[in-house]
N, C-alpha and C positions, 0 to 999 in steps of 0.2 A: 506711251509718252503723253503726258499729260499739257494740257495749256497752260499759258499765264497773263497778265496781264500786266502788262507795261506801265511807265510812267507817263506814258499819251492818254491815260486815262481822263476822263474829264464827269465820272462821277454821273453817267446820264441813268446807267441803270438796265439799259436795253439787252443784254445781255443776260442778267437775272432772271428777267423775267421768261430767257429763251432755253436754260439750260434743264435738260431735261430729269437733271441726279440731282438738282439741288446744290451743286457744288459751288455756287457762285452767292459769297456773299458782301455786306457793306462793308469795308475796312475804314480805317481813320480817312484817308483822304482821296482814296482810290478802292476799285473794286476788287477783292481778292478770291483767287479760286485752290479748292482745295485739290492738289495734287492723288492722294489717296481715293478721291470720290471723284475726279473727272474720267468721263468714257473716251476720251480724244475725239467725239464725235467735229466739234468745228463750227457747232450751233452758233457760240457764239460771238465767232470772230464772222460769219455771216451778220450779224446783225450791228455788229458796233463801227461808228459811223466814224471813227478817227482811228481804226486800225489796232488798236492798244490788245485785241487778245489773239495770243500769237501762242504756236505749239512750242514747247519748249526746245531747246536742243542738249 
C-alpha cells in the first residue's frame, strides 16, 4: 500500500528530498507521490511537519 498526500499539504518540500525511490514529486499546488513507485517505507510522513503524507487505505 502505497502513501499519499493530503490536502494539508503546504508545499514545504521536506518530504522529496527524504524519499528514497524518487517517488515524490511537485504537483500544481501540493506534493504528489507516485503510487506504482512508492516502497510504503513512511520516510516521508516522518519528516512532514503538518502530517499531510499519510498510507493510503
Amino acid at each position: 500500500m502505497a502513501y499519499k498526500i493530503t490536502d494539508e499539504c503546504i508545499a514545504c518540500g521536506a518530504c522529496q528530498s527524504e524519499c528514497a525511490v524518487e517517488a515524490i514529486s511537485e504537483g500544481d499546488d501540493i506534493y504528489v507521490i507516485d503510487p506504482d513507485v512508492c516502497i510504503d517505507c513512511g520516510s516521508c510522513a516522518d519528516v512532514c511537519p503538518v502530517g499531510a503524507a499519510q498510507p493510503e487505505e
